[in-house]
N, C-alpha and C positions, 0 to 999 in steps of 0.2 A: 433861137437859143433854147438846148432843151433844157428843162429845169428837173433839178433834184429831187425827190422824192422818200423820204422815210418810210413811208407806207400810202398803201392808196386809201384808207382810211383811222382817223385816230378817235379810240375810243378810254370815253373820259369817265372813270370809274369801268371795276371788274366784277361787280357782282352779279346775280343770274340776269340780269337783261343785258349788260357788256358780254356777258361771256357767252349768252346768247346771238349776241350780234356779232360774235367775231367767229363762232362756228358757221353759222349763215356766212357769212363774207368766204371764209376760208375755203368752206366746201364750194364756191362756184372759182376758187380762184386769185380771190382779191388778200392783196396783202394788207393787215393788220397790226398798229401798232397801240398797245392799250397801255393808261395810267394809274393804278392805283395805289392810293395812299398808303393803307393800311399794307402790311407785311404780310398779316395773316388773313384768312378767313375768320369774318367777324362770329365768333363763338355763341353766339345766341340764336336759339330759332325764332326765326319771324314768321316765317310763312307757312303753313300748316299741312296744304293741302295742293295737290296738280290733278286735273281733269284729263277726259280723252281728247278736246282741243290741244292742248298743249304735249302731250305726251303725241299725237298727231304729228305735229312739228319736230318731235323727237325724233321721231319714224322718218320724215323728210331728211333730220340728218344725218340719218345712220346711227343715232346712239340711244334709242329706244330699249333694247334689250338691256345694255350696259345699266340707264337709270330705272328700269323694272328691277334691279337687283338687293338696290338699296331703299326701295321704296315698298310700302304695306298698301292693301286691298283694304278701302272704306266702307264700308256696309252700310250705314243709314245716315239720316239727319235725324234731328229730334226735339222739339220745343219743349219742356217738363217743368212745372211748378214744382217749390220743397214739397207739395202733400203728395205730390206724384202725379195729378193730372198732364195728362198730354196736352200742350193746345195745340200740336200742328207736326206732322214728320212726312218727310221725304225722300220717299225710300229710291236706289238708285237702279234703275230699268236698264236692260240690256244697251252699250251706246250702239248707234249706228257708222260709228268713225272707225271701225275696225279695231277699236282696243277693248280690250277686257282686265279689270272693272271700269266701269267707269268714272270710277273718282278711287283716289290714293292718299293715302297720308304719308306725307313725309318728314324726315328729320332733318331742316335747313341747312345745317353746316355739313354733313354726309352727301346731301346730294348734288349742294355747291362743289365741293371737292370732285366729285363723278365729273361735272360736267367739265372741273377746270382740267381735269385728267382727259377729258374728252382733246378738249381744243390744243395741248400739247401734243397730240398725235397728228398736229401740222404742221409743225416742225416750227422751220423759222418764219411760215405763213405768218405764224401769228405771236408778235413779239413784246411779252408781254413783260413790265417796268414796275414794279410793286417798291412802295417807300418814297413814291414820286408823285407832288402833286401839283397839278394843271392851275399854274395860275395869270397864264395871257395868253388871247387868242387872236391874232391879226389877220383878219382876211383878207384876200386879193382877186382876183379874175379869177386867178386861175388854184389858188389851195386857200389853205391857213398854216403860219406857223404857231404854231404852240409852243407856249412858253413855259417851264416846266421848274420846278425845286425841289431838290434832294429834302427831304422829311429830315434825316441823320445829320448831313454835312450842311447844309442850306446852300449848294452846288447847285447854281441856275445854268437850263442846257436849252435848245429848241430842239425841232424834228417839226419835217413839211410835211401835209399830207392834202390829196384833195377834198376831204371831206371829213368832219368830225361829228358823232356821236356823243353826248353830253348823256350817259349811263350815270350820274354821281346822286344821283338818292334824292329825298326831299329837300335837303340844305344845298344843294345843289349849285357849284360854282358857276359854270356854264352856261345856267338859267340866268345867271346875274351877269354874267358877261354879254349875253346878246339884249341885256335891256326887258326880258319876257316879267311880268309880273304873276307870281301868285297869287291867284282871287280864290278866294272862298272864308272859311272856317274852322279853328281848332277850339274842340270842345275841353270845359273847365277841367271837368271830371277826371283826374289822373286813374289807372289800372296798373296792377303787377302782376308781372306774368311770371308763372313760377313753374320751371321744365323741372322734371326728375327721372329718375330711374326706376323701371319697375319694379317687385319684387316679388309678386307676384300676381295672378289675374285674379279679378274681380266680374260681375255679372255687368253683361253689358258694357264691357271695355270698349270694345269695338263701333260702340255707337258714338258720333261724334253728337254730344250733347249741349244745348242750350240751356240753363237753370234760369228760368224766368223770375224775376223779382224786382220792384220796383228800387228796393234799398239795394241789394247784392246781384246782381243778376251774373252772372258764371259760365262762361266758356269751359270745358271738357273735355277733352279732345285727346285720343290717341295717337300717339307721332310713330314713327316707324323707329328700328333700332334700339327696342326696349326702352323708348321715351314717353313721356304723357304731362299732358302741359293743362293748366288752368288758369285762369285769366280773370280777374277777380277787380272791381272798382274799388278804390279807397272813399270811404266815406268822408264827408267833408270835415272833420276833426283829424281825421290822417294823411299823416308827411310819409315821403320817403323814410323821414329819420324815426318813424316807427317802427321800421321793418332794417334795422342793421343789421341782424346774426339769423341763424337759423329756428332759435328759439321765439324769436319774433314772429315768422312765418309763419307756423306750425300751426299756431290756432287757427289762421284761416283755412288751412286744409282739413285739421280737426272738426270745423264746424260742419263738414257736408260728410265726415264719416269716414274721412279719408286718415289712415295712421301709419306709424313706419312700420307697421309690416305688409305694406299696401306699397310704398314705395320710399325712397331717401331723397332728396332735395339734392338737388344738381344745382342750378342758380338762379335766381330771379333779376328780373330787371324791372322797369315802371315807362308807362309811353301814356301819351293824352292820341285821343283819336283826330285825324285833319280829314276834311272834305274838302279839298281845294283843288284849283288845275289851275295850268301855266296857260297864261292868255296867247302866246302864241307857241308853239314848237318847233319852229323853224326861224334862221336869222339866215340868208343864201345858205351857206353851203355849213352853216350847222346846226344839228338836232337834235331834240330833246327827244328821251326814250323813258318811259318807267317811273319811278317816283319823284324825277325832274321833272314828269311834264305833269304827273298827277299821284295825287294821295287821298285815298279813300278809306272808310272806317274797313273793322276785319269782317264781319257778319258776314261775308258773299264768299272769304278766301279767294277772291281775285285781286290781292294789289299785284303781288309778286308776278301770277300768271299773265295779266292785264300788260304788264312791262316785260316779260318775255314775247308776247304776242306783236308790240310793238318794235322788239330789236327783229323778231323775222320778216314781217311786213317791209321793213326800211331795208333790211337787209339785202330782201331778195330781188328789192328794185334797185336798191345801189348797185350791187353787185353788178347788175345787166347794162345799166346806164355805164360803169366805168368799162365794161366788156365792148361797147356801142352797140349792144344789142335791143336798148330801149332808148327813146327820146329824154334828153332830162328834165325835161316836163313831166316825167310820169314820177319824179319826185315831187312834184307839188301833190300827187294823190295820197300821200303819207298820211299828213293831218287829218286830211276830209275822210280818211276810211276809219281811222283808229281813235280819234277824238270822241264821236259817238258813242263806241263800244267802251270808253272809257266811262264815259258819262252813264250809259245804263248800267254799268256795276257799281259807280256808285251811287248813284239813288237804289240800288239794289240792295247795299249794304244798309243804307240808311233808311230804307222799310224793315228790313229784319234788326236792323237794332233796336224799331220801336216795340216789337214785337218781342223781344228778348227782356228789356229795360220795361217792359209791362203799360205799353206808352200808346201801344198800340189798340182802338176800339174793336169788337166784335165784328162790325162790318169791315174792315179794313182787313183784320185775317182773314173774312172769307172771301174776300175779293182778289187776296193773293192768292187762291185756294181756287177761285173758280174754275171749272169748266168750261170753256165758249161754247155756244152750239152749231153747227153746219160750218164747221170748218173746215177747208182743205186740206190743213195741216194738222197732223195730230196734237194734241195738245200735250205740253209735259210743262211742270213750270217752272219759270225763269231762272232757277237755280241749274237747272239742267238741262235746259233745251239748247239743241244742236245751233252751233253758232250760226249767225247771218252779219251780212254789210248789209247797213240803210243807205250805203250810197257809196259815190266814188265811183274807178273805171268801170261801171256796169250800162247797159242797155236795157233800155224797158221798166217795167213797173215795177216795184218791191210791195210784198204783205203777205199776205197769207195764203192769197190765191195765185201767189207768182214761184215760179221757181229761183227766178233771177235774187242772186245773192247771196244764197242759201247754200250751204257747202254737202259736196257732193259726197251720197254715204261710201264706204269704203268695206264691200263682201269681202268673197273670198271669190276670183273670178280665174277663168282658165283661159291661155293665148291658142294662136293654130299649132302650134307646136304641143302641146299638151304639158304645158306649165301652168301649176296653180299655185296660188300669191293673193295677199291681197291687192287692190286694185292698185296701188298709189305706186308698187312695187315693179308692177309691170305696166304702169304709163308714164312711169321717169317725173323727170323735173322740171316739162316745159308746161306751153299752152298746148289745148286738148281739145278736140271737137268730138263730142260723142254723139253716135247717133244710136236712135231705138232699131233696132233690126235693120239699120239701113246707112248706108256710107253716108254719112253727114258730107262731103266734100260735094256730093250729085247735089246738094241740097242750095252747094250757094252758086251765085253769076258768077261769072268771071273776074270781075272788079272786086267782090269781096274776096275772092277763094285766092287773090294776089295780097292783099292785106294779112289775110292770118298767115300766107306763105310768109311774107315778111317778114313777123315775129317767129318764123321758125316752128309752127302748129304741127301738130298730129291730127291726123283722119280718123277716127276708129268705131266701126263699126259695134256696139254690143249684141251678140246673137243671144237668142236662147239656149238651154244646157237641152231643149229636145231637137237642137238643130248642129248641120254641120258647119263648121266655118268655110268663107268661100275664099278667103286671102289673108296674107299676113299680117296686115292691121286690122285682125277683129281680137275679140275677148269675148269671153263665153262667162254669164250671168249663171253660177255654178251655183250661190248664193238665193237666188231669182229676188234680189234687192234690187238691182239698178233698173231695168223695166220696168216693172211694178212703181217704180218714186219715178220714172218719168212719165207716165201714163199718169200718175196722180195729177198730174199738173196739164196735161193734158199735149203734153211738148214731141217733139219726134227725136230733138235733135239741142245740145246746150254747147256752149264755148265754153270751157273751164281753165280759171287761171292758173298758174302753177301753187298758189296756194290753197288752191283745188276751192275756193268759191266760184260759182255759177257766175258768169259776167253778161249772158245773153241767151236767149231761145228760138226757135223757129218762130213761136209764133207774135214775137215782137219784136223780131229782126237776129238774125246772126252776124250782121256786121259786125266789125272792127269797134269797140263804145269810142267814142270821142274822149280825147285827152281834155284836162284842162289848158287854158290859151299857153303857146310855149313861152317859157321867157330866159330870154337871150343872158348871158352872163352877166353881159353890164348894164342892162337893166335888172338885174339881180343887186347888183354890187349898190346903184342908186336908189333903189330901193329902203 
């Protein structure tokens, strides 16, 4: 009997990690059907800032250019006490991901808008239910229906799908439907954060600034679109109900120098910081993405990015698993690769808060500060160094002296034909084997060079730019990036996944990594 389908996947909540995951879904094919609540784009900025990781992913989905349009060029970080000492800046070095800058300030609700203009451009791919909210989920072997309520009319409706995305933010319904609990900490401290309009520049606008202070300590920050937002704790004598009118506000901006011929007050809102994450992300056949599965303080500006990062990673393996082009076991890899990265932004966040809130000791800054010595990998720190997976589908050893896991940089490279692009542009969307001056494919037995045919691989030789090409699966290192970082490591030859992380090398195997054990539906469903 074949069964009905609404879509092949339902995504609950449309904010940027939904609408991230339904662009991912859409572009390989898969039908889309999302819920949210809210009518409109929620009108406050939240998230500050998108890196070349993320704007990376842009680039995978073709809409890179469109959101460079609405987005501003970052220039620094900056730690500054009121007398004006510096304790700490981090300036932002050329990326190696093929994007330029490498970090952006954005204006939240402008750039949400781009991306939901984005995913309209799939028509009925992606079919999207706003003023409707997700309130049952009934799994089966083979989907879930979703149960669903008009916001307006209180008109309850279902729709099947085989898989669901739980996009719905920290309060998160879906979290509480599959039983996942919240673990961590929400601190006492309440902050308001107060967005406005510019009106004109000031010295050093452009620097996104920390005002370190044990009493006040002060986010600064330039937003794109003639915006600029500060971020200010209430002291413990202060309510929201001290700050009703605009008159209310104003001194706190007065107090750092700030006046209205400097800018007008757009609106504030008030939020307490949470360090917490969902003990599990997965109930069978639905997941949690983004501020369902974690919330971390801002100090890093990775909540937002951290949860778009997460809707592509699921994305791109749902998408293949409903295609039957991957095992559905490679959806158990979801959690193991992204939970991690989750977790290092926020302890990331929660060292630079102490650092900002003046919490933090002398040794402790210079420790985030340090330099390692004899390292393979250059050092940049953690605020901006090129992404890695500590684990998941990969082969071989991860650290500093491994290449495996490590995302592969992105020149400007040229094909036989005499096409030049960056590299991501001219080796598509699948799995990739590259080799240093030499056809990775000589490189494996017969029994492996059958596995990666299976997933549908590429061969591709990288030559030098002082060399000729000898066939049509080479790329010419126009750049001289990609040789040089694979001779760092000392490799001939990598496996790269389609989200262009290293998964293996010559010299600790190029096999196929091992899945985790598969598991069959209904042992899914018993579970």
């Amino acid at each position: 009997m074949t069964q009905h389908f609404d879509a092949d996947v339902a995504i609950v909540g449309y904010g940027p990690t939904g609408v991230t995951a339904a662009l991912t879904l859409a572009k390989h094919g898969i039908s889309v059907v999302a819920f949210e609540r809210d009518a409109d784009i929620y009108p406050r900025a939240r998230a500050v800032t998108v890196n070349d990781w993320t704007m990376r992913i842009f680039q995978s989905l073709g809409i890179d250019e469109r959101i460079t349009k609405v987005i501003e060029p970052q220039r620094a970080l900056r730690w500054v006490t009121y007398d004006g000492t510096e304790i700490m800046r981090v300036e932002h070095p050329p990326s190696t991901l093929g994007v330029k800058p490498r970090f952006y300030n954005i204006y939240q609700p402008v750039m949400e808008a781009e991306l939901r203009a984005c995913a309209e451009g799939y028509g009925p791919l992606v079919d999207v239910r706003y003023g409707v909210e997700v309130t049952g989920l009934d799994q089966d072997l083979d989907g879930v229906t979703v149960t669903t309520t008009d916001t307006a009319t209180g008109e309850k409706r279902t729709a099947r799908a085989r898989y669901v995305i739980g996009a719905d933010g920290g309060g998160s319904a879906t979290r509480g439907m599959i039983g996942s609990r919240l673990l961590g900490d929400t601190l006492d401290v309440q902050w308001i954060v107060i967005d406005c309009r510019v009106k004109r520049w000031w010295p050093d606008r452009d620097l996104l600034t920390f005002w370190s202070d044990r009493q006040r300590p002060v986010v600064d920050i330039a937003l794109s679109a003639g915006n600029h937002r500060w971020e200010i704790p209430l002291k413990p004598h202060e309510t929201e109900a001290d700050f009703t009118s605009e008159e209310d506000v104003w001194p706190l901006l007065k107090a750092m120098g700030v006046t209205d011929e400097d800018v007008s007050i757009h609106q504030w809102a008030f939020y307490r910081h949470h360090t917490r994450m969902a003990e599990t992300w997965r109930a069978n056949r639905v997941f949690l993405a983004g501020d369902a599965a974690h919330l971390m303080p801002p100090w890093a500006g990775a909540g937002m990015q951290t949860g778009m990062r997460d809707a592509h990673d699921l994305g791109w393996k749902l998408a293949r698993v409903l295609k039957g082009e991957l095992d559905e076991s490679w959806l158990d890899t979801y959690e193991i690769e992204r939970r991690p990265n989750a977790a290092f932004f926020t302890d990331l966040a929660v060292r630079l808060g102490r650092v900002i809130k003046q919490e933090a000791t002398p040794a402790e800054i210079e420790e985030m500060n340090r330099v390692p010595e004899n390292t393979v990998t250059p050092f940049e720190p953690p605020l901006i160094a090129p992404p890695v997976l500590e684990t998941g589908w990969l082969r071989g050893p991860v650290g500093d002296a491994s290449i495996v896991g490590r995302m592969v940089p992105q020149p400007i490279t040229g094909d036989a034909t005499g096409r030049m692009a960056r590299l991501d542009d001219l080796l598509g969307d699948g799995f990739v084997l590259l080799g240093a001056d030499v056809d990775p494919a000589t490189l494996l037995p017969a029994e492996e060079r059958a596995r990666w045919d299976a997933l549908g691989a590429r061969y591709v030789a990288i030559r030098p730019k002082t060399a000729y090409t000898r066939g049509p699966e080479e790329l010419v290192d126009l750049d001289e990036v990609l040789l040089p970082w694979l001779a760092r490591y000392g490799v001939r030859a990598v496996a790269v996944r389609p989200d262009r992380f290293v998964a293996a090398a010559d010299v600790s195997g190029l096999a196929v990594p091992d899945l985790p054990a598969a598991r069959t539906a209904a042992s899914s469903m018993r579970s």
